[in-house]
PDB file of N, CA, C, O and CB in Angstrom:
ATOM      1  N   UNK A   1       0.858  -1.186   0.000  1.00  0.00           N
ATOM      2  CA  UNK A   1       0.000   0.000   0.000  1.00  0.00           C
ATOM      3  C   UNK A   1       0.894   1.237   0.000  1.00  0.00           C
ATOM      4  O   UNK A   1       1.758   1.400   0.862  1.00  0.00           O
ATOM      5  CB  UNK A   1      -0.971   0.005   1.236  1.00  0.00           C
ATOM      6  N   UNK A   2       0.669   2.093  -0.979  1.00  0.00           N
ATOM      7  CA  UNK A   2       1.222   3.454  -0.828  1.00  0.00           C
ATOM      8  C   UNK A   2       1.357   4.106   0.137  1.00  0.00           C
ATOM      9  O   UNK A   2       0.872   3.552   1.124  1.00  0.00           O
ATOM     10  CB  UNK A   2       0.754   4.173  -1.368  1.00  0.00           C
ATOM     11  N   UNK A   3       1.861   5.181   0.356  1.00  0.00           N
ATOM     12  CA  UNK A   3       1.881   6.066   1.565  1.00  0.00           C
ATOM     13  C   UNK A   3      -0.155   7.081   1.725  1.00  0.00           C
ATOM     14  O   UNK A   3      -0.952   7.396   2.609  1.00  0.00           O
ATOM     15  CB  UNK A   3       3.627   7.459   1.104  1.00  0.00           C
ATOM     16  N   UNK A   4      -0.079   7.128   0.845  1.00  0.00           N
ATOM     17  CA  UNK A   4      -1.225   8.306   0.279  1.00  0.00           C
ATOM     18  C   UNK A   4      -2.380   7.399   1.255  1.00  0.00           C
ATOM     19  O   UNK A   4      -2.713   7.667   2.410  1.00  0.00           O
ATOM     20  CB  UNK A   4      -1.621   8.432  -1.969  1.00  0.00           C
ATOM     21  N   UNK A   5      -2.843   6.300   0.434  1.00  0.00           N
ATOM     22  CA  UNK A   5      -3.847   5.655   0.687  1.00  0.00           C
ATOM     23  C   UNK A   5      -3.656   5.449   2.305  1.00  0.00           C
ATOM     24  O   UNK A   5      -4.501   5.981   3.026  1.00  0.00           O
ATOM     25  CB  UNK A   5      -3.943   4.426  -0.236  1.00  0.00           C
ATOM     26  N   UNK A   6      -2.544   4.673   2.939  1.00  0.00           N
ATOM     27  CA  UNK A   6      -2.370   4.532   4.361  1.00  0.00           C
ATOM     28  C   UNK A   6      -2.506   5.514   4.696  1.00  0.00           C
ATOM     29  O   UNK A   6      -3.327   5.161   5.543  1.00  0.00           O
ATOM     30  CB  UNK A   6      -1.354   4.068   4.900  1.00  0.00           C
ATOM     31  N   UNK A   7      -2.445   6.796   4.866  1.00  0.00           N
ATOM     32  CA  UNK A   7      -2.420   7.914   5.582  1.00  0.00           C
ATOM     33  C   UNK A   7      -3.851   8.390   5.534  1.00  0.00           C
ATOM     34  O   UNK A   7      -4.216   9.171   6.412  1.00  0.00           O
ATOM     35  CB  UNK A   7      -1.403   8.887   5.076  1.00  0.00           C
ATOM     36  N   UNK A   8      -4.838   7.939   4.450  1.00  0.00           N
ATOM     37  CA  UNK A   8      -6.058   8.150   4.781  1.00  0.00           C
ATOM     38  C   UNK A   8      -6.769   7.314   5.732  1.00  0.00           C
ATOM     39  O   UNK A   8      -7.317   7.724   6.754  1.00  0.00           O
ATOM     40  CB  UNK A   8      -6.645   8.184   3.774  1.00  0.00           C
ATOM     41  N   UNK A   9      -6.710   5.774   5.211  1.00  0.00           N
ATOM     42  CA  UNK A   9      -6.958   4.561   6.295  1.00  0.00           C
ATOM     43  C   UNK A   9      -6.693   5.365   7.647  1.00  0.00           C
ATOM     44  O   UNK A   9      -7.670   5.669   8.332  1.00  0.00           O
ATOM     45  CB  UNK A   9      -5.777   3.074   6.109  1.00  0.00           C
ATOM     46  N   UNK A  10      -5.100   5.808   8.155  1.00  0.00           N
ATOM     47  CA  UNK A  10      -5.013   6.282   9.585  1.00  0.00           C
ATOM     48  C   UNK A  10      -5.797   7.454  10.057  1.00  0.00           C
ATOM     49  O   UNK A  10      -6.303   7.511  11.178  1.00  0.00           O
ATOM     50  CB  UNK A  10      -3.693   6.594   9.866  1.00  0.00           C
ATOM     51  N   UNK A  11      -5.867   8.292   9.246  1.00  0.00           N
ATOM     52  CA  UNK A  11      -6.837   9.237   9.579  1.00  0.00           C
ATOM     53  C   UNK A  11      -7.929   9.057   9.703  1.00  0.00           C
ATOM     54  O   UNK A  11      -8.521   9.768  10.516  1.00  0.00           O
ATOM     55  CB  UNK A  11      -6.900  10.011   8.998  1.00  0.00           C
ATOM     56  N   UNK A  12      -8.955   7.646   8.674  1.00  0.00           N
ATOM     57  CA  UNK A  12     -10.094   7.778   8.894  1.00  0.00           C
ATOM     58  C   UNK A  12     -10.704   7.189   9.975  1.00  0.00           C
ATOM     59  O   UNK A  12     -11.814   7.465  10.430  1.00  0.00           O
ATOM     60  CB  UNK A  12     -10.570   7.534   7.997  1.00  0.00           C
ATOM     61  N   UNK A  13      -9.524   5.939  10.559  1.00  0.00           N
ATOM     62  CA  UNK A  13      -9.741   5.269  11.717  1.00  0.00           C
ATOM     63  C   UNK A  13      -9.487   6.155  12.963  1.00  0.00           C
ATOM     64  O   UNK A  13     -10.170   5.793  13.921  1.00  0.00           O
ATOM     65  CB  UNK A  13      -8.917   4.081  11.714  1.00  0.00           C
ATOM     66  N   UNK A  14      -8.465   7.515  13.269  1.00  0.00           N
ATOM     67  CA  UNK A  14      -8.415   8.139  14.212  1.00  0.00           C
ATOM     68  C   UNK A  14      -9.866   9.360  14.202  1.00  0.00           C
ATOM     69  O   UNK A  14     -10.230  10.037  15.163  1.00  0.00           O
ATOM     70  CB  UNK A  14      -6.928   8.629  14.191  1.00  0.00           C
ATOM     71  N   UNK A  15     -10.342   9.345  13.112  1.00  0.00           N
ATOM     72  CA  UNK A  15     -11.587  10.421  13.246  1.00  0.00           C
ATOM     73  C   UNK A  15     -12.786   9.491  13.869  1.00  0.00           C
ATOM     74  O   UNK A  15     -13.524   9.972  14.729  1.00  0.00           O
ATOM     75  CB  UNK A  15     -12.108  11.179  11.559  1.00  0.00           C
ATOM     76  N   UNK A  16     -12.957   8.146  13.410  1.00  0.00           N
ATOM     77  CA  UNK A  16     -14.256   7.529  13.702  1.00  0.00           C
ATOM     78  C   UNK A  16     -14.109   7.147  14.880  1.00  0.00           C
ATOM     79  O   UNK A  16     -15.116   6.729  15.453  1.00  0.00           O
ATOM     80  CB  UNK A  16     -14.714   6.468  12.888  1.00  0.00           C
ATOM     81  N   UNK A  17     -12.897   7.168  15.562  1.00  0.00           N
ATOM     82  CA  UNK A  17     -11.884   6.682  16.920  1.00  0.00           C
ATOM     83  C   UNK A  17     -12.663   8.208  18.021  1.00  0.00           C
ATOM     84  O   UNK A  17     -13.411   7.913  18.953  1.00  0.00           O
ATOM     85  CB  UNK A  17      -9.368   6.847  16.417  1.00  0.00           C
ATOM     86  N   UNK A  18     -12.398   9.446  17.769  1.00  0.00           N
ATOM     87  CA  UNK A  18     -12.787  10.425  18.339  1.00  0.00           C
ATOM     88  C   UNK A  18     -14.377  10.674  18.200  1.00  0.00           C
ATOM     89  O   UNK A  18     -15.014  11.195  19.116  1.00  0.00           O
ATOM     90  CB  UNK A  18     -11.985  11.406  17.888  1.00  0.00           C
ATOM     91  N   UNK A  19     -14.865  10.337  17.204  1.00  0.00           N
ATOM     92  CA  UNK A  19     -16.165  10.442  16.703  1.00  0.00           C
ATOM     93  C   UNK A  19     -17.153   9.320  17.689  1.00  0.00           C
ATOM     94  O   UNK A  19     -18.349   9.462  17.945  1.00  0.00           O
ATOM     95  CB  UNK A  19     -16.103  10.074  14.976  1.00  0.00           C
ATOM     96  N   UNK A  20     -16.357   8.329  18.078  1.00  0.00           N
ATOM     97  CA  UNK A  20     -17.227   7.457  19.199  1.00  0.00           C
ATOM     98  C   UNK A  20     -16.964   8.182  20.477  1.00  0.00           C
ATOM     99  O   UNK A  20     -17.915   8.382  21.233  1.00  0.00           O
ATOM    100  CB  UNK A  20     -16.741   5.749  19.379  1.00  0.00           C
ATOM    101  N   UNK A  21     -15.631   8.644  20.831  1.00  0.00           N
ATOM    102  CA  UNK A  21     -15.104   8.668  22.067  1.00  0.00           C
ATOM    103  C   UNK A  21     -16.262  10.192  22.220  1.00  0.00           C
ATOM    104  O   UNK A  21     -17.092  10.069  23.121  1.00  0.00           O
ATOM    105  CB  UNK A  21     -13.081   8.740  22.203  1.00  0.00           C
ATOM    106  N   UNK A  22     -16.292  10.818  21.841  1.00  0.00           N
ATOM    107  CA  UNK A  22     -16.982  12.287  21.453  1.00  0.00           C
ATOM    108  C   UNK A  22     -18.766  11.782  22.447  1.00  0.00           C
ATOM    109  O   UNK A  22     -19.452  12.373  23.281  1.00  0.00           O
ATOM    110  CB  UNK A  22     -17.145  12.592  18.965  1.00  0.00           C
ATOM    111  N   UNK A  23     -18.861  10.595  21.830  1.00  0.00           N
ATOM    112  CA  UNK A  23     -20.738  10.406  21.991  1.00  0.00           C
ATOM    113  C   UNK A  23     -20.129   9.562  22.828  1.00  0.00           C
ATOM    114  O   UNK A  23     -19.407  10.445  23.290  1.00  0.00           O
ATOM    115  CB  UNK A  23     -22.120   9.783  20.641  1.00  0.00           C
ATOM    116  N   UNK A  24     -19.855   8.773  23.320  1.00  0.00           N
ATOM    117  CA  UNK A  24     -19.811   8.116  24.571  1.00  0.00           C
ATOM    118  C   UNK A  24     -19.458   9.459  25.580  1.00  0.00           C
ATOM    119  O   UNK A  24     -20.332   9.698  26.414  1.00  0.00           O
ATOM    120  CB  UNK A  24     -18.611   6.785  24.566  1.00  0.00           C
ATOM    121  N   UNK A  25     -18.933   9.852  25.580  1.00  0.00           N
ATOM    122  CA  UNK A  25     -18.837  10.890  26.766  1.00  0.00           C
ATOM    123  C   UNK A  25     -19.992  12.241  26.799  1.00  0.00           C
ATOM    124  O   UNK A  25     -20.035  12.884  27.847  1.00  0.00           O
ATOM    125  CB  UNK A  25     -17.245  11.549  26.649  1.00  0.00           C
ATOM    126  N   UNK A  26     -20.775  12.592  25.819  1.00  0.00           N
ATOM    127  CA  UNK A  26     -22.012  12.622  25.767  1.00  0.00           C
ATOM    128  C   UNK A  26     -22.947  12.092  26.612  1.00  0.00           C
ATOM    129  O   UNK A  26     -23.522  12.807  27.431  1.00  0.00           O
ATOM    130  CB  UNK A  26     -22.208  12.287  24.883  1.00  0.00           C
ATOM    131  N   UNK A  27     -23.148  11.011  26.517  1.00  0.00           N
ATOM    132  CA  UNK A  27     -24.291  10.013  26.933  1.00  0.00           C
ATOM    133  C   UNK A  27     -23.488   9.716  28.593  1.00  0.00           C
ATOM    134  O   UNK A  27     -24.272   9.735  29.542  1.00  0.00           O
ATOM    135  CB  UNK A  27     -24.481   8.306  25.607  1.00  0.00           C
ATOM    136  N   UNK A  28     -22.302   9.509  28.848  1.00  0.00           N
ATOM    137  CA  UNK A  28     -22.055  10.089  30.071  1.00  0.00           C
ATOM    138  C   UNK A  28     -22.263  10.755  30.491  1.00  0.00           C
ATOM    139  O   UNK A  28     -22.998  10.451  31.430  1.00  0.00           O
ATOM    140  CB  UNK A  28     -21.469  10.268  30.372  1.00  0.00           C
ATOM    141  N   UNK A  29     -22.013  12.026  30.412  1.00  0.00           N
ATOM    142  CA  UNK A  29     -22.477  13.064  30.669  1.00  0.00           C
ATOM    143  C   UNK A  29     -23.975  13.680  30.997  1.00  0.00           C
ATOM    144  O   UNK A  29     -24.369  14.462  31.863  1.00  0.00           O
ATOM    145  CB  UNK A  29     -22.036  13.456  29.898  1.00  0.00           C
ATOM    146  N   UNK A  30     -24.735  12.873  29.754  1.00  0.00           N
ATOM    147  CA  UNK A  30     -26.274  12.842  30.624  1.00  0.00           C
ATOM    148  C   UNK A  30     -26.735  12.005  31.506  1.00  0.00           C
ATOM    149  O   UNK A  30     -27.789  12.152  32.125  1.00  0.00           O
ATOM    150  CB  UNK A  30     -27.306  12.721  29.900  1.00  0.00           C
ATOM    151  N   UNK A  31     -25.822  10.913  31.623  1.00  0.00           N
ATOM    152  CA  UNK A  31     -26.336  10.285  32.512  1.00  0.00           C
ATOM    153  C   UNK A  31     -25.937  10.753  33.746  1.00  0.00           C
ATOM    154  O   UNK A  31     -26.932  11.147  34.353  1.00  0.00           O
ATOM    155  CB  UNK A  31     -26.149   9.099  32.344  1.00  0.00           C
ATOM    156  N   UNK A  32     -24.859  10.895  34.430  1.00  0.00           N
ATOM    157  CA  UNK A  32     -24.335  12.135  35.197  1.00  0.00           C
ATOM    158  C   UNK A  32     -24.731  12.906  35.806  1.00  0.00           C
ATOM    159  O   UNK A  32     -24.616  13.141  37.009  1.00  0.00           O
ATOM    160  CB  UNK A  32     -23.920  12.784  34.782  1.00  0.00           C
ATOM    161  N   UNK A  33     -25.505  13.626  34.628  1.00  0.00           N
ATOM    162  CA  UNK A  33     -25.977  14.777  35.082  1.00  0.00           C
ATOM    163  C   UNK A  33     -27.642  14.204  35.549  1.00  0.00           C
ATOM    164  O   UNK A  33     -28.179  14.828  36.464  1.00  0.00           O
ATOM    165  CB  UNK A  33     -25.810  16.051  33.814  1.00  0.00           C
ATOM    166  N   UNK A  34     -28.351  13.128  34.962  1.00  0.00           N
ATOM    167  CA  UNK A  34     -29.475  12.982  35.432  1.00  0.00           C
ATOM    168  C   UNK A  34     -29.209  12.241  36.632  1.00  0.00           C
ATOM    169  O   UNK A  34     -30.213  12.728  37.152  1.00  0.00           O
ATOM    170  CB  UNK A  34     -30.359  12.441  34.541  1.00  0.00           C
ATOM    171  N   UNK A  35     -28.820  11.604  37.412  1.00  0.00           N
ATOM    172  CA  UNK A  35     -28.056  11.010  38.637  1.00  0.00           C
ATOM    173  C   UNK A  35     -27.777  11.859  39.623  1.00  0.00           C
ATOM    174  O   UNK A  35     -28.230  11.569  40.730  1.00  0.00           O
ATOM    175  CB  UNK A  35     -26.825  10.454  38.325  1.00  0.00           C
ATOM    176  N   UNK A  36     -27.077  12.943  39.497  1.00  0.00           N
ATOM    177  CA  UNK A  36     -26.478  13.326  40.162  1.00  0.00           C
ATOM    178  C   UNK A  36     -26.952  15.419  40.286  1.00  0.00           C
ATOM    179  O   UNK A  36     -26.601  16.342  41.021  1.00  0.00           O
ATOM    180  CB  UNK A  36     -25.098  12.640  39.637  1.00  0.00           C
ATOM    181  N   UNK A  37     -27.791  15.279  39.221  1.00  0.00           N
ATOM    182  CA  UNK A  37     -27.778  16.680  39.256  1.00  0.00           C
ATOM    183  C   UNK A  37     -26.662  17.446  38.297  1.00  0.00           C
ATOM    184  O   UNK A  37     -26.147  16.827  37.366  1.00  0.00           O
ATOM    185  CB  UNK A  37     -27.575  17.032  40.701  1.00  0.00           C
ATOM    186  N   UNK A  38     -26.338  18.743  38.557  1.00  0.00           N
ATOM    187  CA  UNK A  38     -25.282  19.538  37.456  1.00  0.00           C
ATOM    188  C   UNK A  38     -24.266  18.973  37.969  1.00  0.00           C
ATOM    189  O   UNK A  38     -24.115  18.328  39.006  1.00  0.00           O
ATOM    190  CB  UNK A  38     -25.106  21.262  37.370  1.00  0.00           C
ATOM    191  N   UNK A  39     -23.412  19.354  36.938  1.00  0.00           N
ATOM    192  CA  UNK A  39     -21.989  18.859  37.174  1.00  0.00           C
ATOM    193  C   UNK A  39     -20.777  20.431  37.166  1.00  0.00           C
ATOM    194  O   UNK A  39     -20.893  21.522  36.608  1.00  0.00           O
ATOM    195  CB  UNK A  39     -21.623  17.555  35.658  1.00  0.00           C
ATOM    196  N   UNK A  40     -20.084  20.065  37.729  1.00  0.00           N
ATOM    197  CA  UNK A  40     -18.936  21.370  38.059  1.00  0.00           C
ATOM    198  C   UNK A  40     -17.978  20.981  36.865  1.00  0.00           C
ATOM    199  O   UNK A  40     -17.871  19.792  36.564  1.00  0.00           O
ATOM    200  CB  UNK A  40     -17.969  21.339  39.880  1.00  0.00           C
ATOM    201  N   UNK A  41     -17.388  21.802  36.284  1.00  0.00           N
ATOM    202  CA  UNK A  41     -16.287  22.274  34.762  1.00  0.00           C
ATOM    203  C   UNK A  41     -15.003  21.161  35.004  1.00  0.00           C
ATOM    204  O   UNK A  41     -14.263  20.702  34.134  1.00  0.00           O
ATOM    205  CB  UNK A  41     -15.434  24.438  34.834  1.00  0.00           C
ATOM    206  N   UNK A  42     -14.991  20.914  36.307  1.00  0.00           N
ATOM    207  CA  UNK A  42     -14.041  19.745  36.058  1.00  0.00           C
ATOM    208  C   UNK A  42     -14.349  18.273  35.972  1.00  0.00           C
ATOM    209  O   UNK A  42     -13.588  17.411  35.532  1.00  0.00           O
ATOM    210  CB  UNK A  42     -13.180  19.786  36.988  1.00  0.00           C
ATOM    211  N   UNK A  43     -15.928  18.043  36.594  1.00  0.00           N
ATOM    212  CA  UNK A  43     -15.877  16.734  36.257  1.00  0.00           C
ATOM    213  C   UNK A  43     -16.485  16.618  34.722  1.00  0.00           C
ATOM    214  O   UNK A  43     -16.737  15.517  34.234  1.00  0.00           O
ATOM    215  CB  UNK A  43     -16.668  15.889  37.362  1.00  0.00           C
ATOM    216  N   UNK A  44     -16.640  17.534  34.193  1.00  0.00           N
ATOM    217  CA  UNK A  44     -17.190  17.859  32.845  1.00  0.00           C
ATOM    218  C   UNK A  44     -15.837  17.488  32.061  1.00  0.00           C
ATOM    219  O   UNK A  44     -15.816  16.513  31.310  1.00  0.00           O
ATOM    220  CB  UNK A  44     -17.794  19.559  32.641  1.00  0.00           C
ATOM    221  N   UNK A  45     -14.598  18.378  32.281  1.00  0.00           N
ATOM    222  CA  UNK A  45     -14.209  18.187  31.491  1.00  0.00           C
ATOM    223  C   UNK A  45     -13.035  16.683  31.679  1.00  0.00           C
ATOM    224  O   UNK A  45     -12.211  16.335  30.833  1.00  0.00           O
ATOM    225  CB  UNK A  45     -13.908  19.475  31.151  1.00  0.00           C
ATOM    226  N   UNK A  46     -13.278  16.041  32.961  1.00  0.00           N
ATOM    227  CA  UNK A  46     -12.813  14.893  32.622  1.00  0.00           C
ATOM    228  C   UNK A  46     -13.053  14.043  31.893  1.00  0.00           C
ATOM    229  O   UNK A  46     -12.280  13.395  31.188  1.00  0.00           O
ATOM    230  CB  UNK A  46     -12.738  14.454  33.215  1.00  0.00           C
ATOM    231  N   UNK A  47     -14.450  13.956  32.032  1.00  0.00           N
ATOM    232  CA  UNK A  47     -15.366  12.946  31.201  1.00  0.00           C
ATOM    233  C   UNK A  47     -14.815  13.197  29.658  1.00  0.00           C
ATOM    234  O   UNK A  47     -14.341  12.401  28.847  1.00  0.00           O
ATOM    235  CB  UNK A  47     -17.214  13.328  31.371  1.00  0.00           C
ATOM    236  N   UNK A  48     -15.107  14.852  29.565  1.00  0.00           N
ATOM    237  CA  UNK A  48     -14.638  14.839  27.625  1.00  0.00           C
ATOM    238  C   UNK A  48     -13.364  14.241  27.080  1.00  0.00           C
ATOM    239  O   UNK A  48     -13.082  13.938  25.921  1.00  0.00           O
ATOM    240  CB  UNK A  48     -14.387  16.446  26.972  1.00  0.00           C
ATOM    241  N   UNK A  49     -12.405  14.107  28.601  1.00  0.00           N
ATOM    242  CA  UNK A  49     -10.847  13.712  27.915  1.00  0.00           C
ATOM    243  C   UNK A  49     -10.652  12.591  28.110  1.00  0.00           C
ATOM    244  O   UNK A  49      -9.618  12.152  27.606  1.00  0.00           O
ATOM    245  CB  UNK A  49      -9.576  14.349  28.392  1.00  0.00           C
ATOM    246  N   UNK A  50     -11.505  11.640  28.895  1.00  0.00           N
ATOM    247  CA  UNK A  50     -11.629  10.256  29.138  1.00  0.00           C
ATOM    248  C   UNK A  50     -11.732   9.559  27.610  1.00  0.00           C
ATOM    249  O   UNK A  50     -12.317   9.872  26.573  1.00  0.00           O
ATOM    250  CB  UNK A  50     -12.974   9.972  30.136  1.00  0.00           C
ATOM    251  N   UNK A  51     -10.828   8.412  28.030  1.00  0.00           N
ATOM    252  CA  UNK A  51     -10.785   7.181  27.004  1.00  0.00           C
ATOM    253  C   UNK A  51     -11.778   6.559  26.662  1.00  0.00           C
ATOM    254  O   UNK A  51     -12.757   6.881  27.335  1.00  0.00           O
ATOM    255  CB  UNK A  51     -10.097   6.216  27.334  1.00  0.00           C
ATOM    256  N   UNK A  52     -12.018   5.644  25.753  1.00  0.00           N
ATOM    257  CA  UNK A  52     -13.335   5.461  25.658  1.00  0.00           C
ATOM    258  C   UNK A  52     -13.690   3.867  26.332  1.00  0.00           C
ATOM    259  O   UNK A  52     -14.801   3.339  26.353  1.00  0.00           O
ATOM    260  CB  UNK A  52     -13.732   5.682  24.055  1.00  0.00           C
ATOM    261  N   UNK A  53     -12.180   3.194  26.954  1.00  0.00           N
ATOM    262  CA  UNK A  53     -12.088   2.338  28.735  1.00  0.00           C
ATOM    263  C   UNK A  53     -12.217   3.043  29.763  1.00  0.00           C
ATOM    264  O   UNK A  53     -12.725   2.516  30.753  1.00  0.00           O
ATOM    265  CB  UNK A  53     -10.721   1.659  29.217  1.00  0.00           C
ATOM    266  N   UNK A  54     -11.809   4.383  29.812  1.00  0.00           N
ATOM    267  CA  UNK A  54     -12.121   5.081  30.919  1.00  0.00           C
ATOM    268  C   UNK A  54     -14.098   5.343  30.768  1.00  0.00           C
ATOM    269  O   UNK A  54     -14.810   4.815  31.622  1.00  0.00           O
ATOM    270  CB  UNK A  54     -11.000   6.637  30.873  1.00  0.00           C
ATOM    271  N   UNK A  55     -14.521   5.896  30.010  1.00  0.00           N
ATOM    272  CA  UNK A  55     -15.917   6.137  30.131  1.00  0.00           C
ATOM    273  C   UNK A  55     -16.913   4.843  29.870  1.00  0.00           C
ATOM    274  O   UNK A  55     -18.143   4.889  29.862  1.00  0.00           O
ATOM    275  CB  UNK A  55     -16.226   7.256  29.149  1.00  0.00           C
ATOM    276  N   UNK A  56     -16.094   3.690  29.661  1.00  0.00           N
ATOM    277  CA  UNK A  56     -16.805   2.570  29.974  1.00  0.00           C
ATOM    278  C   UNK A  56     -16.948   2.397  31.295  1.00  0.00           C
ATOM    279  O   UNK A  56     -18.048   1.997  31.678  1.00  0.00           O
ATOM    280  CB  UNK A  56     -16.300   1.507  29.459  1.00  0.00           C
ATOM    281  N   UNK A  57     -15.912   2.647  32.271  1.00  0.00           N
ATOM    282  CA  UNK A  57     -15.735   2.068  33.337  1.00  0.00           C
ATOM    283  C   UNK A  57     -16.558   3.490  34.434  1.00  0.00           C
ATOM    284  O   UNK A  57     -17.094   3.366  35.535  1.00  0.00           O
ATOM    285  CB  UNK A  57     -13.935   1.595  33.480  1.00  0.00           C
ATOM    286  N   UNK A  58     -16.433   4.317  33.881  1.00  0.00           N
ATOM    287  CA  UNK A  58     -17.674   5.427  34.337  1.00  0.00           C
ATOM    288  C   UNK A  58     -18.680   5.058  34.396  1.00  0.00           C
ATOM    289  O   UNK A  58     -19.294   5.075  35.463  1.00  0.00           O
ATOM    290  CB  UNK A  58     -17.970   6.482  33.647  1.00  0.00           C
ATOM    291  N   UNK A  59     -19.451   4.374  32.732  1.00  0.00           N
ATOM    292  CA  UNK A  59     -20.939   4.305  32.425  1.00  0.00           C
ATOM    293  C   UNK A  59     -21.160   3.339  33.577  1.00  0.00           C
ATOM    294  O   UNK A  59     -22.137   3.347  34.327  1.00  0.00           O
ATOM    295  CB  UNK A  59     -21.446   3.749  30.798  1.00  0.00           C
ATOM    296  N   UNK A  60     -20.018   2.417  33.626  1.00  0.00           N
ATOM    297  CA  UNK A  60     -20.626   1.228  34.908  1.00  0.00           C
ATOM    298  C   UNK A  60     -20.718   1.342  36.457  1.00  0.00           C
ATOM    299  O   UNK A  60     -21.588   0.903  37.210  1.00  0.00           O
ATOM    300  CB  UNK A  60     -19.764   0.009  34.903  1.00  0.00           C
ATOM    301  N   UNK A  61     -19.698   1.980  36.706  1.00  0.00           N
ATOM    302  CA  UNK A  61     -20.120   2.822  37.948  1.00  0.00           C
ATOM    303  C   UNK A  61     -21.179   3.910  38.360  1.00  0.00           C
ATOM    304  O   UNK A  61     -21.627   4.184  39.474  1.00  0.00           O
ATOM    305  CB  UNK A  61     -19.202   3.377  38.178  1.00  0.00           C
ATOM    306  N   UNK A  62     -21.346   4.249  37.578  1.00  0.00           N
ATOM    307  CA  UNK A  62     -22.676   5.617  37.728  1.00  0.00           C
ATOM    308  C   UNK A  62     -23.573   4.722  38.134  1.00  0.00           C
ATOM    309  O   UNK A  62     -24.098   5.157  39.160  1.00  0.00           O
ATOM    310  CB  UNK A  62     -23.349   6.641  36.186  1.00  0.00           C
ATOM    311  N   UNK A  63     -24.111   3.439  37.763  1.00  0.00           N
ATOM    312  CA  UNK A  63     -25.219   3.130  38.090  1.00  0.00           C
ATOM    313  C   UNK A  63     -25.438   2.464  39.688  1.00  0.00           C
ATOM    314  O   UNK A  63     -26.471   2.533  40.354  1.00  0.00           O
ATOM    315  CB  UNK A  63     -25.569   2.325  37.021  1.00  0.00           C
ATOM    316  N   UNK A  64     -24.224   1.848  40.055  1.00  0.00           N
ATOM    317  CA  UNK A  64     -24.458   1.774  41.576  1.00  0.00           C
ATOM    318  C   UNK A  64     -24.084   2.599  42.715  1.00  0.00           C
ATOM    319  O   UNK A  64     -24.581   2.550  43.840  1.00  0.00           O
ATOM    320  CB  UNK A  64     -24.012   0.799  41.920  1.00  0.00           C
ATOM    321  N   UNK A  65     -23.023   3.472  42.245  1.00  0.00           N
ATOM    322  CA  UNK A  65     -22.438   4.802  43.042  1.00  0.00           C
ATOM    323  C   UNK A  65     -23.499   5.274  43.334  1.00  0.00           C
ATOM    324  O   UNK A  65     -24.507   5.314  42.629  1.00  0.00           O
ATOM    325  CB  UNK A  65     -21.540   5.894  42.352  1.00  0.00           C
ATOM    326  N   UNK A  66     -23.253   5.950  45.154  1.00  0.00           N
ATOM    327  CA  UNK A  66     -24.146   6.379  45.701  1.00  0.00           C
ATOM    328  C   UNK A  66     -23.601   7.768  45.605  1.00  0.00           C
ATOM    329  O   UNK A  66     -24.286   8.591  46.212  1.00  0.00           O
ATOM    330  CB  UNK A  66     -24.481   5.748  46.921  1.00  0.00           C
ATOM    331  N   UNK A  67     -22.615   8.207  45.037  1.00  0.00           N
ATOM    332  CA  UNK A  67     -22.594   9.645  45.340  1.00  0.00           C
ATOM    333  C   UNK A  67     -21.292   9.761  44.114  1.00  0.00           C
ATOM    334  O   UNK A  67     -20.515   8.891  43.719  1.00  0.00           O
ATOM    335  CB  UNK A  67     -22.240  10.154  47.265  1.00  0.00           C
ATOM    336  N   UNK A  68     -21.430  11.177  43.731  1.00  0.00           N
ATOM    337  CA  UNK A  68     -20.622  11.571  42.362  1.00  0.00           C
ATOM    338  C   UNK A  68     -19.114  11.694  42.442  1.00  0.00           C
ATOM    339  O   UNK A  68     -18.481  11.892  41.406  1.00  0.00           O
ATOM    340  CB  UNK A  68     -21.095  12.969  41.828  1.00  0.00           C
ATOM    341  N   UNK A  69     -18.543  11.596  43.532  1.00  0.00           N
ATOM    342  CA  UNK A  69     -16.710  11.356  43.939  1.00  0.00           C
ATOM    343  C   UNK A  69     -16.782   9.836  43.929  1.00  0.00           C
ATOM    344  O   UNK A  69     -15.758   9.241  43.591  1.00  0.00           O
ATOM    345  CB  UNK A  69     -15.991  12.048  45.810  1.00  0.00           C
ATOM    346  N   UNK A  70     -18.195   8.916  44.359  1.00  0.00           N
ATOM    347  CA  UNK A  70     -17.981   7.665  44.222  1.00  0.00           C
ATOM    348  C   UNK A  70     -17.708   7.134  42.786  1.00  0.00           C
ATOM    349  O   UNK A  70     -17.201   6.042  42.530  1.00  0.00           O
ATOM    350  CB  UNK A  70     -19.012   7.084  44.786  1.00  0.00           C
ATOM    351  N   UNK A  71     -18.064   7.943  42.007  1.00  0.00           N
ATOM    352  CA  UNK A  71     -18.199   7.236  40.401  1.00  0.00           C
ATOM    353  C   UNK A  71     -16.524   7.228  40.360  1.00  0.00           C
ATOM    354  O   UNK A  71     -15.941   6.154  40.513  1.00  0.00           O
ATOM    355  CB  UNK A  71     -19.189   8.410  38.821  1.00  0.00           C
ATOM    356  N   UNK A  72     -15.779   8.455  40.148  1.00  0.00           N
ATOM    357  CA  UNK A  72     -14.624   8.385  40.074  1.00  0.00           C
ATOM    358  C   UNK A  72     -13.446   8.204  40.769  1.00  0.00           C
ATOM    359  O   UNK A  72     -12.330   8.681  40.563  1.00  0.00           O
ATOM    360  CB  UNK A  72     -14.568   8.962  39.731  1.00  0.00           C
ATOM    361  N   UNK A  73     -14.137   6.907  42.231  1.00  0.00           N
ATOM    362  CA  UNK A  73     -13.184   6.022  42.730  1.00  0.00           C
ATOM    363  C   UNK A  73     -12.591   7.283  43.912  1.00  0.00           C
ATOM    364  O   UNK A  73     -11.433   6.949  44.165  1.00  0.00           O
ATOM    365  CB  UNK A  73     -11.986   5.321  41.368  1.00  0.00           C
ATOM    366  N   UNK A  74     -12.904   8.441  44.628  1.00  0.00           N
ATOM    367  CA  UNK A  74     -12.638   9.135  45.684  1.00  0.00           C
ATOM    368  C   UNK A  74     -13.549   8.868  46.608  1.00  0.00           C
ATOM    369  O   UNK A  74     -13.495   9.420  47.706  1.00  0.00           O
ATOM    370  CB  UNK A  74     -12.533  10.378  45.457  1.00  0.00           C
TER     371      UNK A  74
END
């Protein structure tokens, strides 16, 4: 494979790569916020920079955490 063509392949797999990670932390985020009420600019913006193993392991904790430092293991 050429250079040209690979360099699109990598790009198109790192956009659809951010393009999930983007809506999973979304849908975190509402869930979050319906749980727990508003959220403060930092746990906001953890969630947006979270992996998309890290916001798995969020989505699964939110649901038995009794309190919003519990989700993220404090």
């Amino acid at each position: 494979m050429s250079a040209a063509p690979q360099l699109l392949n990598e790009g198109m797999q790192r956009g659809m790569q951010q393009g999930m990670q983007q809506g999973s932390a979304r849908t975190v985020l509402r869930l979050l916020e319906r749980r727990f009420g508003s959220l403060d600019a930092a746990t906001t913006e953890r969630v947006a920079d979270a992996t998309l193993e890290e916001l798995e392991t969020i989505a699964a904790g939110l649901l038995d955490a009794p309190t919003l430092s519990a989700v993220f293991g404090a």
